[in-house]
C-alpha positions in Angstrom: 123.1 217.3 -161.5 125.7 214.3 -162.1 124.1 211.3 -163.9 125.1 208.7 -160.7 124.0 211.0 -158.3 121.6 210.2 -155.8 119.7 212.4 -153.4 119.0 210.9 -149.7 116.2 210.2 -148.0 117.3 209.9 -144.4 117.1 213.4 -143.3 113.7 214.6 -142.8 112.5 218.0 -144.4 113.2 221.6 -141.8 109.8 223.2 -141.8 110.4 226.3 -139.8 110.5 224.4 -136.3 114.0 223.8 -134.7 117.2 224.5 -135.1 118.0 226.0 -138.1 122.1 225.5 -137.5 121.5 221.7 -136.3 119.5 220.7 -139.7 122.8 222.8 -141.5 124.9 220.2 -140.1 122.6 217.2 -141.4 122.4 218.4 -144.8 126.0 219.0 -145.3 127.5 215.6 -143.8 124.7 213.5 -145.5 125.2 215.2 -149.0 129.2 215.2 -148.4 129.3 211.6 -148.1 127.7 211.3 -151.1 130.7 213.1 -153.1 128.3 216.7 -153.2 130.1 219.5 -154.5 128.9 223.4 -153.3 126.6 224.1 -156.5 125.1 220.9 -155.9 124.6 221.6 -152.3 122.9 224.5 -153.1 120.6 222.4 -155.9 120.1 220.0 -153.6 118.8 222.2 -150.5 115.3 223.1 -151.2 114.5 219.1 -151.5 114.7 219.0 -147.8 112.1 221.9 -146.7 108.8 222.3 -146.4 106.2 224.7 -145.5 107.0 227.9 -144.2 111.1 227.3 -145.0 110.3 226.2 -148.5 108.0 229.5 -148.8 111.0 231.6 -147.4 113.8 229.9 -150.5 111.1 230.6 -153.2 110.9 234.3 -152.1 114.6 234.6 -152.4 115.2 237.2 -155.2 117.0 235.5 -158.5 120.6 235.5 -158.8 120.8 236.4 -155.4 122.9 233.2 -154.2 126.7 232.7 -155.3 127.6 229.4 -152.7 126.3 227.6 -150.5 127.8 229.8 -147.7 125.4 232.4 -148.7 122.6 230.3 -148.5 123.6 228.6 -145.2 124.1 232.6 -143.4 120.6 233.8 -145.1 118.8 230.3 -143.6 120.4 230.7 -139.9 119.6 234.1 -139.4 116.2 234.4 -141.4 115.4 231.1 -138.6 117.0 232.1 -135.6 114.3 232.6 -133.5 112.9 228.9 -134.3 114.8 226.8 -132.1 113.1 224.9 -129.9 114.6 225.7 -126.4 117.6 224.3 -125.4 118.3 223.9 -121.7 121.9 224.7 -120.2 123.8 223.1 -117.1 121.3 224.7 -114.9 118.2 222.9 -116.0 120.0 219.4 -115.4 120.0 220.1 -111.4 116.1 219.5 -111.7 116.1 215.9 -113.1 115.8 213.5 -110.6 115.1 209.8 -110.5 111.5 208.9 -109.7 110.9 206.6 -106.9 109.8 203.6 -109.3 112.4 204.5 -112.4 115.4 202.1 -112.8 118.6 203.2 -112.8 119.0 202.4 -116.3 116.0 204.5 -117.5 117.5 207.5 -115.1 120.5 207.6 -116.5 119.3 207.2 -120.5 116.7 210.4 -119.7 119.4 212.3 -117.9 122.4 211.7 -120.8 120.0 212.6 -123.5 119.3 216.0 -122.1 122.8 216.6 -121.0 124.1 215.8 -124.9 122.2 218.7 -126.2 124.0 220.9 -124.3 126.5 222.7 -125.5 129.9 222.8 -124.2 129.1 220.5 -120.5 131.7 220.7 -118.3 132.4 216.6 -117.2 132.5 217.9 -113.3 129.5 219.6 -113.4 127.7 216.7 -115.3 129.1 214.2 -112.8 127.8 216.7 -110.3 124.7 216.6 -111.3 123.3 213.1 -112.4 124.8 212.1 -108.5 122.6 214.9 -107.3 119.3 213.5 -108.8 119.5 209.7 -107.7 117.0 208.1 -105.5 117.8 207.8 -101.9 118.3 204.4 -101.4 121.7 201.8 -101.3 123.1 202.9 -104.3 123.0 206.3 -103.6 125.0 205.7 -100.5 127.2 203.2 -102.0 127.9 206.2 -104.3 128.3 208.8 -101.5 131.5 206.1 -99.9 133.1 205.4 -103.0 133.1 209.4 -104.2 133.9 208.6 -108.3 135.8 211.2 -109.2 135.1 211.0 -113.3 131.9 209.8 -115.2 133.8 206.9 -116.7 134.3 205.5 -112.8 130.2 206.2 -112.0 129.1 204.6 -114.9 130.8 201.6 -114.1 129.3 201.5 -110.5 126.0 202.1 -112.1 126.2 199.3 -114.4 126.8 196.7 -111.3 123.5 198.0 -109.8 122.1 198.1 -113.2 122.9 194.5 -113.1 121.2 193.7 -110.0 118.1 195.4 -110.9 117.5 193.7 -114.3 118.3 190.2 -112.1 115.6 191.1 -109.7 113.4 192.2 -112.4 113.4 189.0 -114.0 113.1 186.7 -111.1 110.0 188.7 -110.5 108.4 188.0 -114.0 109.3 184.3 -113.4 107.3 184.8 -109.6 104.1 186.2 -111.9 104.2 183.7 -114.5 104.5 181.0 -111.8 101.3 182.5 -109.9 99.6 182.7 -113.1 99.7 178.5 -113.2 98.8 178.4 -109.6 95.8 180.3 -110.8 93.5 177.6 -111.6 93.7 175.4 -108.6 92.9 178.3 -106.4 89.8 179.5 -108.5 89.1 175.6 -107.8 89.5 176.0 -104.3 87.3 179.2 -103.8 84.7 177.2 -105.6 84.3 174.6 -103.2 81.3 174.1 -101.1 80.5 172.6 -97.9 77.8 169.6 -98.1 75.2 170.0 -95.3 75.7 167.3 -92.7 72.1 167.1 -92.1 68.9 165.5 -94.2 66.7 167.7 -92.2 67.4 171.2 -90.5 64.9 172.3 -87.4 62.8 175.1 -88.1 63.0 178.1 -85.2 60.8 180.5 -84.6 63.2 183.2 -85.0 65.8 184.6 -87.5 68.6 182.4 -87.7 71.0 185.8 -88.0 68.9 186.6 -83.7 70.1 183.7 -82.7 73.5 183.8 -84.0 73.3 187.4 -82.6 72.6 186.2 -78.9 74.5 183.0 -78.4 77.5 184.9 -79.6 76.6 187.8 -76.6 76.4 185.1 -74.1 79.8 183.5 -75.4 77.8 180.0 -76.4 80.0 180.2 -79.5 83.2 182.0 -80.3 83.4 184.2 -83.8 85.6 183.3 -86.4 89.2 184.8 -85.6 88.6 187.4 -88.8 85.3 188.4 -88.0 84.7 191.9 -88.6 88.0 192.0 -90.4 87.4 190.7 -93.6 88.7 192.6 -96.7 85.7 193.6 -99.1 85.9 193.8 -102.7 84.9 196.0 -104.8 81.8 194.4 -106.4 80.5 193.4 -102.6 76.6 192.7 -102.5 76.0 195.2 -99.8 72.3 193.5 -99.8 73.7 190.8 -98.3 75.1 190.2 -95.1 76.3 187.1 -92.4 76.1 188.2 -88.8 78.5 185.0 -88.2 81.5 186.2 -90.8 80.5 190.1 -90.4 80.6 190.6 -93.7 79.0 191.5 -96.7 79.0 188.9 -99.7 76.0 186.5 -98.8 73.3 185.8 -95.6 73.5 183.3 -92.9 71.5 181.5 -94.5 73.4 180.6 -97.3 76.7 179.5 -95.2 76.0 175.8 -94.7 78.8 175.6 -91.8 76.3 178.2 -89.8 73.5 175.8 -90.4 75.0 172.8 -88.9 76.2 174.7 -86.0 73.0 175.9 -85.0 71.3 172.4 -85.8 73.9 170.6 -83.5 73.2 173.0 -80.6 69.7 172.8 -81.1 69.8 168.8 -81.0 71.9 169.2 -77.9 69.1 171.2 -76.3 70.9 174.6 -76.1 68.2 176.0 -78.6 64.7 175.2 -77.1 63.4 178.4 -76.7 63.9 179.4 -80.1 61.8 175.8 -81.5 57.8 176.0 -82.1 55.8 174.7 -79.3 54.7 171.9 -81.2 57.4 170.9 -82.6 58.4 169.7 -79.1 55.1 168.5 -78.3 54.9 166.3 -81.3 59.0 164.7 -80.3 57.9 164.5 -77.4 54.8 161.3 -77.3 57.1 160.0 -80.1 60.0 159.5 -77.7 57.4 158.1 -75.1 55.6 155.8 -77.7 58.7 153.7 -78.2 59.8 152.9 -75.0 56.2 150.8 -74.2 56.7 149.1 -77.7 60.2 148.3 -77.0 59.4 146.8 -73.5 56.3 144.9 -74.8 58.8 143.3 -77.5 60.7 141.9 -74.4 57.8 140.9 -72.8 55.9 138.8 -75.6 59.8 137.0 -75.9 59.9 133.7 -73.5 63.1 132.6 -72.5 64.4 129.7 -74.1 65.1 126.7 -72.5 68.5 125.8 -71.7 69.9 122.7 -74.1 72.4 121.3 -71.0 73.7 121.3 -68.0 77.4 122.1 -68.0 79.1 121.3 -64.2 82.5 123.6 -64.1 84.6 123.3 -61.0 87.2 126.4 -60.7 89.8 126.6 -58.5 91.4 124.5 -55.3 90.8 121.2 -55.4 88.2 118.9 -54.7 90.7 115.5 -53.1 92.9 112.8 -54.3 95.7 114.8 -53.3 97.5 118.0 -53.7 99.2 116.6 -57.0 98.0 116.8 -60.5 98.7 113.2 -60.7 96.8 111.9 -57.9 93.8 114.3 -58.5 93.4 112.7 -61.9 93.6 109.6 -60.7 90.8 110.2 -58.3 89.0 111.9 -60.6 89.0 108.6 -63.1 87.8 106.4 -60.2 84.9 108.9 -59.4 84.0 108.8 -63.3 84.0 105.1 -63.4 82.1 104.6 -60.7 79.3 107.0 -61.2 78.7 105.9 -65.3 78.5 102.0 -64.3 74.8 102.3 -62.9 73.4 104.2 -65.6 74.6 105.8 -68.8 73.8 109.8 -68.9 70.7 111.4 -70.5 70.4 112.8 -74.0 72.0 116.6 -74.0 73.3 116.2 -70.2 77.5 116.7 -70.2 79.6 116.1 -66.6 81.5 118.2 -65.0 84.7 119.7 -66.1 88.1 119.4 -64.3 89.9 122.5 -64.8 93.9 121.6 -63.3 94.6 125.5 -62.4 
């Protein structure tokens, strides 16, 4: 072997499996580039195999190999049932594009089958990848424009191509949007009502009866998506809300279904379904204060009035129908009625009002 020589290590040892004509090729343009002459070629072979085609060179009889040639002829034919199977133009008429693959990923599956082909006609490979796309726009936009060589499809295809990886991305920026919005809607589903009442009326029956009957006799309406709700997978079947009809949790837990039925009830729609002496007891309550408050009035006097306000509305009394002269006689009248006596503590005289 030449001092500067150097064996590769890019081509990866023939065991037996594949084709034996394929590896041939390998060998020769990796070890030509590196300036290989023929005896080194035929040196340098058994480096790159293993297992059953290494056992198959070390059973070669001694002297038996002149060239490389030789070698090359013995290794084909001693391995020519080893190929794995190669598939002809036929076999490309079955690939089709699934209903979820991108163009792009269609098109790289279907030209890496069609390149171990040997000898593929460019019609019939035109032929065929058009034959296996997914119904859809593109296939029809395909079907009008009628490419006539691969070079004219592929540049259709990358246009679509294109649009798809577009799409694509807009839809990762959609999800990682979402993903933001994530928390303030978990903060939303974990909001509860407050009760609007201190105290809630205790009934004689089952909270989900009544709910049961005053929705029959149309009392109430349901909630628009009752009966409709979707369930998930982890439901608590154990529980269950005759308002909602659903499974999840029990009238009694949904506050909103408390306070209705505690607001009919104090409207009087739910008598029947209070304890007897619950009303009894309300009841000489609700008569108890009414005495009290009357007594209350009673025991008040009324208090006595401070003055005596005199108020004259409207028209006119004399002196004339003008404002003038009705002041004027109203002075006189003042004079005349203060110059016997001057007026009691707290008493006021009458008012002229000039309407």
């Amino acid at each position: 072997m030449p001092r500067q020589f150097t064996l590769p290590t890019t081509l990866a040892p023939y065991d037996g499996l594949g084709d034996p004509k394929q590896h041939i090729k390998k060998f020769r343009s990796i070890m030509i580039v590196n300036g290989a002459s023929d005896p080194i070629l035929c040196r340098c072979f058994p480096s790159f195999l293993d297992g059953p085609a290494l056992d198959w060179f070390c059973s070669l009889p001694a002297n038996s190999i002149s060239r490389f040639q030789e070698l090359a002829k013995q290794f084909e034919d001693h391995f020519t049932a080893s190929p794995i199977y190669l598939h002809d133009f036929d076999y490309l008429t079955t690939i089709k594009q699934g209903p979820q693959e991108s163009l792009k990923d269609y098109i790289t599956r279907f030209t890496k089958i069609a390149m171990r082909i040997p000898d593929l006609h460019p019609e019939v490979h035109l032929h065929a990848i058009k034959s296996g796309l997914c119904p859809g726009k593109f296939q029809e936009a395909i079907t009008v424009a009628k490419p006539k060589t691969l070079a004219e499809f592929r540049e259709k295809a990358k246009g679509q191509i294109d649009i798809e990886e577009l799409r694509q991305a807009r839809r990762a920026e959609k999800s990682a949007f979402t993903k933001d919005d994530d928390k303030p809607r978990e903060s939303k589903k974990s909001f509860k009502p407050v009760p609007r009442y201190e105290s809630y009326t205790q009934f004689n029956t089952k909270r989900d009866d009544i709910i049961k009957e005053i929705l029959n006799s149309k009392l109430i309406k349901p909630p628009r998506k009752a009966g409709t709700y979707h369930e998930p997978k982890n439901v608590d079947k154990s529980k269950y809300c005759t308002f909602h009809q659903k499974y999840g949790h029990t009238t009694d837990e949904y506050v909103i279904a408390k306070d209705l039925l505690e607001r009919l009830a104090r409207q009087g729609h739910l008598d029947k379904y209070i304890s007897e002496h619950m009303q009894k007891r309300q009841t000489p309550n609700s008569d108890q204060h009414a005495p009290t408050s009357s007594s209350k009035k009673k025991d008040k006097a009324p208090a006595q009035p401070r003055g005596v306000i005199n108020c004259i509305s409207g028209g006119y009394a004399g002196g004339g129908e003008t404002s003038s002269a009705r002041k004027c006689t109203y002075r006189a009248m003042l004079a005349v009625e203060q110059s016997p006596s001057n007026p009691q503590p707290g008493q006021a005289w009458g008012l002229w009002y000039d309407l």
